[in-house]
Backbone as CSV, one residue per row, in Angstrom:
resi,resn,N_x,N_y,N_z,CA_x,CA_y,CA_z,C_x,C_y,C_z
1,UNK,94.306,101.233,43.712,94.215,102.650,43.972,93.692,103.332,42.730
2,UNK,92.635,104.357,43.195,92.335,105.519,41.710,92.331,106.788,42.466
3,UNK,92.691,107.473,41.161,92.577,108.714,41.275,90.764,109.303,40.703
4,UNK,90.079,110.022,41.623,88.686,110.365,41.272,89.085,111.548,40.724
5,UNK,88.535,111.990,39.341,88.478,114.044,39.446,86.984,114.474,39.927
6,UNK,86.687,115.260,40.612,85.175,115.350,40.660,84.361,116.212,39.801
7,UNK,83.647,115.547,39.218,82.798,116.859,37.694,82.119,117.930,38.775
8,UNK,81.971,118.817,37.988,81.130,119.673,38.048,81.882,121.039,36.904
9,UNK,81.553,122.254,37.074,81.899,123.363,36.472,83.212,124.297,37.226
10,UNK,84.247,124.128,36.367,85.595,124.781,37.287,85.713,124.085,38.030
11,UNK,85.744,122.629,38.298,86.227,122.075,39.265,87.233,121.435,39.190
12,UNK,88.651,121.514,39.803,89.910,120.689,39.819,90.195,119.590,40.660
13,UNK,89.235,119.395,41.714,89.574,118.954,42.207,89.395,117.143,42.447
14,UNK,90.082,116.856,43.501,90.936,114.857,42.984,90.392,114.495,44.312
15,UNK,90.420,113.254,44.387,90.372,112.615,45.950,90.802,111.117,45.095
16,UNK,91.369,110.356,46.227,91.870,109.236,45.568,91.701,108.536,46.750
17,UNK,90.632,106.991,45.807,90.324,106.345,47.005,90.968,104.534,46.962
18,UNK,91.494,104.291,47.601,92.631,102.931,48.115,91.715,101.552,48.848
19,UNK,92.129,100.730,48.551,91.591,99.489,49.084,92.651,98.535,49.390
20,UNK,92.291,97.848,50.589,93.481,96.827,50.462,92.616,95.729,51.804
21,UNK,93.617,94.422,51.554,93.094,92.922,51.987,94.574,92.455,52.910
22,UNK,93.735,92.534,53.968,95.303,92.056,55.136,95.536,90.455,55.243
23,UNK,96.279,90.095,55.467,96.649,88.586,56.180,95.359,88.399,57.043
24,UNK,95.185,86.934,57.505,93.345,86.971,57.928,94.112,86.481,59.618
25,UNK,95.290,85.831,59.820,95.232,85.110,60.930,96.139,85.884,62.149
26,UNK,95.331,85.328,63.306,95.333,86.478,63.859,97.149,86.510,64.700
27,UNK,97.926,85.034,64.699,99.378,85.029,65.270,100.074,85.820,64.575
28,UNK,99.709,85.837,63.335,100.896,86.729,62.597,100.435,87.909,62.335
29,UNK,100.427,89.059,63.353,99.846,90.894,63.663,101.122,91.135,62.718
30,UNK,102.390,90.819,62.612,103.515,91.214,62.473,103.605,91.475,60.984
31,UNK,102.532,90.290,60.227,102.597,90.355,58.731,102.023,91.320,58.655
32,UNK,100.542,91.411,59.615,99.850,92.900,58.736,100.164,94.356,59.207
33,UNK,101.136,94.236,60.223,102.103,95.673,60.255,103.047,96.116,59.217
34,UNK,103.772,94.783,59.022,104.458,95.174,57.576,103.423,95.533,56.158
35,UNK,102.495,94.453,56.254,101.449,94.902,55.075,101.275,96.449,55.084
36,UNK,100.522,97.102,56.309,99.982,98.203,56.330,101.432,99.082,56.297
37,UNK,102.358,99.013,57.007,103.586,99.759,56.238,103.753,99.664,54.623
38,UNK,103.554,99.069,54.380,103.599,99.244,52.971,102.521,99.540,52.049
39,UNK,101.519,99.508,52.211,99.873,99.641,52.430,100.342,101.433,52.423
40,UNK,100.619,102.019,53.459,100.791,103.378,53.587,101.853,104.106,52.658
41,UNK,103.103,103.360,52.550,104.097,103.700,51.834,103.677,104.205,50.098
42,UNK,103.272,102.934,49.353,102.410,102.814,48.019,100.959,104.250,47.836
43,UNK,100.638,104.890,48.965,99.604,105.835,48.898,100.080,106.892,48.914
44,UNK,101.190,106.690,49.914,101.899,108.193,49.841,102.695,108.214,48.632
45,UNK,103.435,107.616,47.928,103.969,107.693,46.677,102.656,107.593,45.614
46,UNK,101.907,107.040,45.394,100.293,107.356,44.484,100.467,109.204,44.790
47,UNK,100.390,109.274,45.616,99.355,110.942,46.001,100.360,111.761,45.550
48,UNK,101.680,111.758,46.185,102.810,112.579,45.439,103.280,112.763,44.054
49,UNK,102.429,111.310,43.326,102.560,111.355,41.794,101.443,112.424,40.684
50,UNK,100.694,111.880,41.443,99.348,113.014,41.476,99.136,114.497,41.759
51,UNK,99.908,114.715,42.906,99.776,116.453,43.303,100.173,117.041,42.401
52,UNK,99.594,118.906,41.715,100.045,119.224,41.113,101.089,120.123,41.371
53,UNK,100.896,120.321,43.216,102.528,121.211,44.004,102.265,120.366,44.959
54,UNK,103.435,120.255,45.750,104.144,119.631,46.970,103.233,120.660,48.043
55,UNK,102.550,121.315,47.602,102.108,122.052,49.337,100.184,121.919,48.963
56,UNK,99.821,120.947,47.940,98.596,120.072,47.391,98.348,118.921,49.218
57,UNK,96.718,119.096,49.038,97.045,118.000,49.958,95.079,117.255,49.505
58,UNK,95.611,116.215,48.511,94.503,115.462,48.064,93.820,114.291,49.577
59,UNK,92.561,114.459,49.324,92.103,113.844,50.202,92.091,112.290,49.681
60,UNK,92.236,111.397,51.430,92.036,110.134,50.526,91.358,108.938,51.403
61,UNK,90.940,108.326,50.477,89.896,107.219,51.206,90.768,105.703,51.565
62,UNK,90.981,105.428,52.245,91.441,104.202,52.771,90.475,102.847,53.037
63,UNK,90.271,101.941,52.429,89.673,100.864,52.742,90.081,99.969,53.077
64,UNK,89.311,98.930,53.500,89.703,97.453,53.658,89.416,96.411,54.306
65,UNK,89.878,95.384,54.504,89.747,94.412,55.005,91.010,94.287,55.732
66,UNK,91.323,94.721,57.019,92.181,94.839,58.128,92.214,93.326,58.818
67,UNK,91.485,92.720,58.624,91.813,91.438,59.409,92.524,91.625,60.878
68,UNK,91.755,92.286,61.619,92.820,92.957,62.799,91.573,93.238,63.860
69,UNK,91.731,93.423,65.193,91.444,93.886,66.594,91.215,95.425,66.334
70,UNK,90.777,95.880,67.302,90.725,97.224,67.016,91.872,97.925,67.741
71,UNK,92.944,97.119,68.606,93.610,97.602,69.303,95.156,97.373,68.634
72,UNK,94.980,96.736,67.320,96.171,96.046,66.999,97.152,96.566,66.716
73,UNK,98.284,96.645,66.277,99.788,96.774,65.606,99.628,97.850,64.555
74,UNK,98.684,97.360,63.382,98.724,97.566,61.814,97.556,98.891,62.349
75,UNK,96.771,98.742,63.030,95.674,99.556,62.827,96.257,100.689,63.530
76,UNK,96.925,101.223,65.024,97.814,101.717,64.934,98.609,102.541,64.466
77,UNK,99.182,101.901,62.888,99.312,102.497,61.841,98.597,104.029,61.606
78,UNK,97.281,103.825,61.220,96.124,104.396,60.381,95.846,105.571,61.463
79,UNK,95.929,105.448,62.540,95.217,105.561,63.290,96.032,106.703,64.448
80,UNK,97.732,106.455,64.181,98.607,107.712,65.131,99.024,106.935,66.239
81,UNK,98.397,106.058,66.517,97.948,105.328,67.902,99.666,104.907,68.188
82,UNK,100.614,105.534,69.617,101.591,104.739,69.387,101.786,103.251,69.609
83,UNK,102.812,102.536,69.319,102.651,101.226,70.030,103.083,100.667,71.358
84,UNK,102.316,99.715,71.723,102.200,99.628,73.274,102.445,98.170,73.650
85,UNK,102.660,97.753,74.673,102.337,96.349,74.970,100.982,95.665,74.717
86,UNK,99.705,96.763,74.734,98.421,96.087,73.866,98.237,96.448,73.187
87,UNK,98.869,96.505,72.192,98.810,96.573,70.241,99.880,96.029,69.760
88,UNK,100.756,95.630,70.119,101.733,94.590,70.345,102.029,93.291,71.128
89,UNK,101.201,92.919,71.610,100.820,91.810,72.271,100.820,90.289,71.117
90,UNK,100.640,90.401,69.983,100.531,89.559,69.001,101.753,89.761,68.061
91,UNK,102.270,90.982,67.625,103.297,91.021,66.965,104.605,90.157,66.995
92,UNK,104.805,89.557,68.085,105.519,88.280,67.979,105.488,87.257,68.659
93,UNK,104.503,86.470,68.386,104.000,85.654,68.723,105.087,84.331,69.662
94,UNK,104.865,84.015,70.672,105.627,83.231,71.245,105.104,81.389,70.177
95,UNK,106.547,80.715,70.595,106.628,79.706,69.968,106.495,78.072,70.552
């Protein structure tokens, strides 16, 4: 994670842009839900360290390598999407 300031003249302002690398296989959705829970957790504590008031709202770039469906668990996450029987369909994988 970084924090950007952007130059110019009188300018204050930040955007902070994030990267991250999921689990690659596709039985275990469950690892990269927890990943991306925590993936989200670590940004929101970054950004709150950063603001200079609590009512600040820095923009921010999310990247990555999701290793994921477009319908999945983790993505979901990012995305508002609630979870369903198809975005959960992999999250625990039968044995």
């Amino acid at each position: 994670m970084c924090l950007l300031k952007l130059k110019g003249e009188d300018s204050d302002k930040k955007l902070i842009v994030t990267n991250c690398h999921m689990f690659w296989h596709p039985r275990f959705d469950y690892v990269k839900f927890a990943q991306g829970l925590y993936y989200l957790k670590k940004v929101a504590e970054f950004a709150r360290l950063h603001k200079k008031e609590e009512s600040d709202k820095l923009p921010i770039i999310m990247a990555g390598d999701f290793n994921s469906m477009p319908n999945s668990s983790v993505l979901s996450l990012f995305d508002n999407t609630d979870l369903n029987d198809d975005n959960c369909a992999y999250m625990f994988p039968m044995v």
